[in-house]
C-alpha positions in Angstrom: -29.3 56.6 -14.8 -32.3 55.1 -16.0 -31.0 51.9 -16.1 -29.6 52.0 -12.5 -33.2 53.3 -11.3 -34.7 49.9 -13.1 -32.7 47.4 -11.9 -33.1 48.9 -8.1 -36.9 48.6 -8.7 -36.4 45.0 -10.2 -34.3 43.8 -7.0 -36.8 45.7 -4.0 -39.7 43.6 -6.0 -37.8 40.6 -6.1 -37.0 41.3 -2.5 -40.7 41.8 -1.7 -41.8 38.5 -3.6 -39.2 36.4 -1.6 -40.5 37.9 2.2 -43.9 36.5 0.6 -42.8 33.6 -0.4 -40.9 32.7 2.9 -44.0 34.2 4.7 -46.5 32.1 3.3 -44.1 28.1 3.3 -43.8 29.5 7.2 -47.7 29.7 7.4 -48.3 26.4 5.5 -45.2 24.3 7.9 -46.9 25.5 10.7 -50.5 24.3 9.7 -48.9 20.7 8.5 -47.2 20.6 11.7 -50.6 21.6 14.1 -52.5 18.9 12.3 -49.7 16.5 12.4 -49.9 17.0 16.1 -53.4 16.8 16.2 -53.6 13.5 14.2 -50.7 11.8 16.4 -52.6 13.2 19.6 -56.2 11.6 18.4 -54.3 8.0 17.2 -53.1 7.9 21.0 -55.9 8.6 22.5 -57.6 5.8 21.0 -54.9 3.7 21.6 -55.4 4.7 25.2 -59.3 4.2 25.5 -58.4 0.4 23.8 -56.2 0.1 26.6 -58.1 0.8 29.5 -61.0 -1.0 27.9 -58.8 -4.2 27.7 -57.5 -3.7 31.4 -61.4 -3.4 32.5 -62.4 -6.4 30.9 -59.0 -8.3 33.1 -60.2 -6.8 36.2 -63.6 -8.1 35.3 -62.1 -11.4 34.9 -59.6 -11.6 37.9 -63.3 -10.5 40.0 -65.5 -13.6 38.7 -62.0 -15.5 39.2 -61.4 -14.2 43.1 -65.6 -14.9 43.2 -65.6 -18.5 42.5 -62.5 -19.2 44.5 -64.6 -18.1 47.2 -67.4 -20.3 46.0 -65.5 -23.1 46.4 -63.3 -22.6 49.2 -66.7 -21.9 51.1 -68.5 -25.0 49.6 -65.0 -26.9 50.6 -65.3 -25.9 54.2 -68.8 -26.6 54.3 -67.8 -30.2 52.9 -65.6 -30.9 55.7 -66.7 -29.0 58.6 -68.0 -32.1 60.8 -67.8 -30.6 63.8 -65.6 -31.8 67.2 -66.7 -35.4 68.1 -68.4 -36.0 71.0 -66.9 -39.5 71.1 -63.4 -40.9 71.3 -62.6 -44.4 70.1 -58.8 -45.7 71.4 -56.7 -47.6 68.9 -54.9 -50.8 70.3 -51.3 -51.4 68.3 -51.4 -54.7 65.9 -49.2 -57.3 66.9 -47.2 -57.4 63.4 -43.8 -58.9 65.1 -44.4 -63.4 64.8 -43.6 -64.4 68.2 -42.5 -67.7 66.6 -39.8 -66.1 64.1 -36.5 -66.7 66.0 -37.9 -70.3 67.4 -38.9 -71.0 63.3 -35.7 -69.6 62.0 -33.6 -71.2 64.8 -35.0 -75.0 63.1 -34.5 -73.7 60.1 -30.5 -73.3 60.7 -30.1 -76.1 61.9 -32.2 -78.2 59.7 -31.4 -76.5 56.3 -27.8 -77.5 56.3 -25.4 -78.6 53.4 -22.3 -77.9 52.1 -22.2 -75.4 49.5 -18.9 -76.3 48.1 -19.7 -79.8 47.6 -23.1 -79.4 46.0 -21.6 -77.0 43.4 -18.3 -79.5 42.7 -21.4 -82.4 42.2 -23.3 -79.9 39.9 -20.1 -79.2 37.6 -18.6 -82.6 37.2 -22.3 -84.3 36.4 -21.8 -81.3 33.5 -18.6 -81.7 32.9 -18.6 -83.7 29.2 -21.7 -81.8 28.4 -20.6 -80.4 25.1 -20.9 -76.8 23.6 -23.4 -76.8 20.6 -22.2 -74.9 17.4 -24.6 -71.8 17.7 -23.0 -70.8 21.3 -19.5 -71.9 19.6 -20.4 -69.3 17.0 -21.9 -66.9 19.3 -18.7 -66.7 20.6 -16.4 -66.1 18.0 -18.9 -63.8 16.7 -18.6 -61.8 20.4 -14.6 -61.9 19.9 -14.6 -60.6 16.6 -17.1 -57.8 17.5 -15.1 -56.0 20.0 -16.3 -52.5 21.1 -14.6 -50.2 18.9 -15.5 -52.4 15.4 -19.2 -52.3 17.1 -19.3 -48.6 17.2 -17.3 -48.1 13.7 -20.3 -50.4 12.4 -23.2 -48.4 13.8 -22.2 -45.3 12.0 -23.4 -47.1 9.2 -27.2 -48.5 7.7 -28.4 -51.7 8.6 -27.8 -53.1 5.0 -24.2 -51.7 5.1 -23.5 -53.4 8.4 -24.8 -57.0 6.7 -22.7 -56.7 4.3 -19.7 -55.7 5.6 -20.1 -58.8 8.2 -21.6 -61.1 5.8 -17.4 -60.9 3.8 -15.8 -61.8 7.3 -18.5 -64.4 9.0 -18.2 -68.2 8.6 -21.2 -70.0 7.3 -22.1 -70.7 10.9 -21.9 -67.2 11.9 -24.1 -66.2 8.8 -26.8 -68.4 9.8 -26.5 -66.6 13.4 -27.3 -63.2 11.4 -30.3 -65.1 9.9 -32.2 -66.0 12.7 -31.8 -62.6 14.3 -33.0 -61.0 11.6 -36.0 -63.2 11.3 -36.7 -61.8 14.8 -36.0 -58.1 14.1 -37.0 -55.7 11.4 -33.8 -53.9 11.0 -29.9 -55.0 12.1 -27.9 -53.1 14.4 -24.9 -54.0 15.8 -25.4 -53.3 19.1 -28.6 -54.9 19.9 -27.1 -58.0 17.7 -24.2 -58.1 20.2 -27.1 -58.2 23.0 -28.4 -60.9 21.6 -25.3 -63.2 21.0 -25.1 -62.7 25.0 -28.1 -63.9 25.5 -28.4 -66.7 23.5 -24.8 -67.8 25.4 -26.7 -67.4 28.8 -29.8 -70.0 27.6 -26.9 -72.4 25.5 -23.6 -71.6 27.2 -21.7 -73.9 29.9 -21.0 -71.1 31.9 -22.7 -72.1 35.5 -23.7 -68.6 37.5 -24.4 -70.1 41.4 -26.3 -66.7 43.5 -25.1 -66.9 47.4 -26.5 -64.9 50.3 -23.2 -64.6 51.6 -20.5 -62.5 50.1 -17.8 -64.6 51.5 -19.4 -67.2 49.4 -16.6 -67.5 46.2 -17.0 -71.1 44.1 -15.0 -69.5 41.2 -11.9 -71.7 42.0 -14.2 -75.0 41.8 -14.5 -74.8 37.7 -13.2 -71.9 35.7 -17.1 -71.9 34.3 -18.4 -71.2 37.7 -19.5 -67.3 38.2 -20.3 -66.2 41.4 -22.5 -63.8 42.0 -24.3 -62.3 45.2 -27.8 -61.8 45.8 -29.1 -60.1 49.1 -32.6 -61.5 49.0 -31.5 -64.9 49.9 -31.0 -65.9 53.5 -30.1 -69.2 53.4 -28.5 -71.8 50.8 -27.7 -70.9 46.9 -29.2 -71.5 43.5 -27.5 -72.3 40.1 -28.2 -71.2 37.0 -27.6 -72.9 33.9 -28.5 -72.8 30.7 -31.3 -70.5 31.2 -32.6 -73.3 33.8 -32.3 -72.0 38.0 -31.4 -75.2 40.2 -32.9 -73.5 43.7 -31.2 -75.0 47.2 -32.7 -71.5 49.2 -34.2 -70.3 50.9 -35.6 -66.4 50.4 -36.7 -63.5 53.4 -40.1 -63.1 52.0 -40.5 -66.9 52.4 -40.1 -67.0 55.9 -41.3 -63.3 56.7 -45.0 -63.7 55.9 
């Protein structure tokens, strides 16, 4: 009975000390959590007061701003505020039309006058047993060789890589091409080298280009190196180009249109 009276006094204490326990962690939880609270509130109120200080400060700006657009748009309209003029002064329209263009152009039809067809035959046969020298002989072979797929397959590669690979396939003639462009350039690239080649054809080449004002004009069918082209700033006659040289038999609008 004793025993039984004990362990009921043990368990009502043990009872008590856990309400105390609980009692006080509640108290203690709720003080963390007032002054957490209280922190968190003061940390946005500051971030608040930084705010509005930092939106003051763009208002002030946006107001000098607004002030010296004012400034200026007054100084401006001060600037160019002449007034209404008293006096008006009447403007008489230039004469820009030549009264003497259709009389000047009219002699200049009838005076300027030859046959196209036979001047170009005359300027191919007096070049007809000029020879081709080696270098546009090799410029050409090198242009057949270098077709556009090989050129793009060779300038996926270095410079160095390209030389070499056209250095084991290129006649000595062909070499010596590769060595005067690259006397002229700092690097070798296939395509510009294929630029080149064409260019050095058009100063060496027998290929004769004659430019007409007229697009009926065709003088292909005189000599098969003939290459007509068409060129809408001439107005009367043709000129040939050859070997980098123009032979001119025109006549050109700005010449005649002041």
């Amino acid at each position: 009975m004793e025993i039984f009276i004990a362990v009921t006094v043990v368990l009502v204490l043990l009872n008590l000390f856990f309400v105390f326990i609980i009692r006080a962690l509640g108290a203690r939880i709720g003080n963390f959590a007032q002054n957490n609270m209280l922190r968190q509130s003061s940390v946005f109120d500051e971030l608040i007061l930084r705010k509005e200080e930092t939106l003051q400060g763009l208002l002030g700006s946006i107001e000098t701003a607004e002030g010296r657009l004012k400034n200026l748009s007054e100084t401006a309209q001060e600037r160019t505020d002449y007034g209404v003029p008293t006096e008006f002064h009447s403007v008489t329209p230039g004469n820009y039309m030549d009264p003497d263009f259709s009389k000047d152009y009219k002699q200049i039809r009838e005076n300027f006058v030859f046959d196209k067809v036979a001047l170009v035959q005359g300027f191919a046969v007096t070049i007809e047993d000029e020879p081709e020298d080696e270098r546009t002989l090799a410029a050409r072979r090198t242009l057949d060789s270098l077709n556009a797929d090989i050129s793009y397959q060779l300038s996926t590669l270095t410079g160095d890589e390209q030389l070499s690979i056209l250095n084991e396939v290129f006649d000595e003639r062909q070499k010596a091409l590769m060595g005067e462009y690259a006397e002229e350039h700092s690097s070798f690239e296939t395509f510009e080298y294929v630029t080149w080649l064409n260019e050095l054809i058009f100063r060496t080449g027998r290929e004769i280009i004659v430019r007409t004002g007229m697009k009926s004009d065709d003088f292909n069918m005189i000599d098969k190196r003939i290459r007509t082209e068409y060129d809408d700033s001439l107005i009367e006659g043709l000129y040939v180009i050859h070997k980098g040289t123009m032979y001119d038999y025109s006549i050109r609008s700005k010449e005649i249109s002041g």
